[in-house]
KEDOGU-299766 format. One line per 10 residues: their letters; for each residue x, y, z of C-alpha. Coordinates in Angstrom, 2 decimals. Layout:
! residues N
A	X Y Z | ... .
! end
This chain:
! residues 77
XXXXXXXXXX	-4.43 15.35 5.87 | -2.05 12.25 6.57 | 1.70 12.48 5.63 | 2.54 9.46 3.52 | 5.62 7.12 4.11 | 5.45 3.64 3.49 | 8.31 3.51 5.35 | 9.61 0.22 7.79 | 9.32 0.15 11.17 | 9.69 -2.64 14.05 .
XXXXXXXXXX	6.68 -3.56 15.64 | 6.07 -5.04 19.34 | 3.77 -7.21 19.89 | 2.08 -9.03 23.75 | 2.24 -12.52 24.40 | -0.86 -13.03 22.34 | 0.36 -11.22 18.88 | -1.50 -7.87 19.73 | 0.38 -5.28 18.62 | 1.43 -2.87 21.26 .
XXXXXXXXXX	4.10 -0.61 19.78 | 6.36 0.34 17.38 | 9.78 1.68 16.42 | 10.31 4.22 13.69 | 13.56 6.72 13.43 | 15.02 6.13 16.59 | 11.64 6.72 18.36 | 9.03 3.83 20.39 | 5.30 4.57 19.68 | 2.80 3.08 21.72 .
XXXXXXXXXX	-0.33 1.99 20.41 | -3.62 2.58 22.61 | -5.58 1.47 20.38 | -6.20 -0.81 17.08 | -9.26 1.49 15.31 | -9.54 -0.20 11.96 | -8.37 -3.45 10.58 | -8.60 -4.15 6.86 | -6.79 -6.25 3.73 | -6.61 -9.92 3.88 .
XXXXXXXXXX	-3.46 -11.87 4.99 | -3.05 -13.00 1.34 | -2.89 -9.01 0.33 | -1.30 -7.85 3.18 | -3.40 -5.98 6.23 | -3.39 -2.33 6.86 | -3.92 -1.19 11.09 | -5.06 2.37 11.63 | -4.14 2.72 15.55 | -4.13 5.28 17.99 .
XXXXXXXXXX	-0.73 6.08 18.95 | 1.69 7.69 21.71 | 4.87 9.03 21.64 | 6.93 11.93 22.39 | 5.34 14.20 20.14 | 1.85 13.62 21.76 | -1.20 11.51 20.17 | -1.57 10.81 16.44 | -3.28 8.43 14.71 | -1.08 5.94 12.12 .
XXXXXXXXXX	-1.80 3.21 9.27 | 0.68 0.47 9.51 | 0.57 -2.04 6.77 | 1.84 -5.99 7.61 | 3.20 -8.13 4.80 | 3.92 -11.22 6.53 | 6.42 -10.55 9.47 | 7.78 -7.12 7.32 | 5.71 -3.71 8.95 | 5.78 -0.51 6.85 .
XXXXXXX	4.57 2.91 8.77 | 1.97 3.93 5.92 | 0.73 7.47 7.10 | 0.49 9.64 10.29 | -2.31 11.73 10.53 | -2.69 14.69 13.55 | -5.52 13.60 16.25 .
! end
């Protein structure tokens, strides 16, 4: 079960707009890997990714509204 946040973060993104990490509490997350894309742009998009940090490997849901990010849930991997 996924711990629910909805809480803002600052994401990274490449040269091209792929997101490649994130900030959240003081700590980076990378992402390895976008899983699941879904939402429009009018709505707002939700990215379950595959993630890296200190802690080890999780899996996240990060909502975009625009240029505003919001760390949805974690879930354990």
């Amino acid at each position: 079960m996924g711990h629910l946040l909805n809480e803002p973060v600052r994401a990274e993104h490449d040269p091209s707009g792929r997101l490649t990490a994130y900030e959240w509490r003081g700590s980076r997350y990378a992402v390895e890997e976008v899983l699941k894309t879904y939402g429009t742009p009018q709505e707002g998009r939700v990215y379950r990714v595959r993630i890296v940090g200190a802690e080890g490997v999780a899996v996240a849901e990060l909502g975009r509204d625009r240029d505003r990010w919001r760390l949805r849930h974690v879930f354990s991997a």
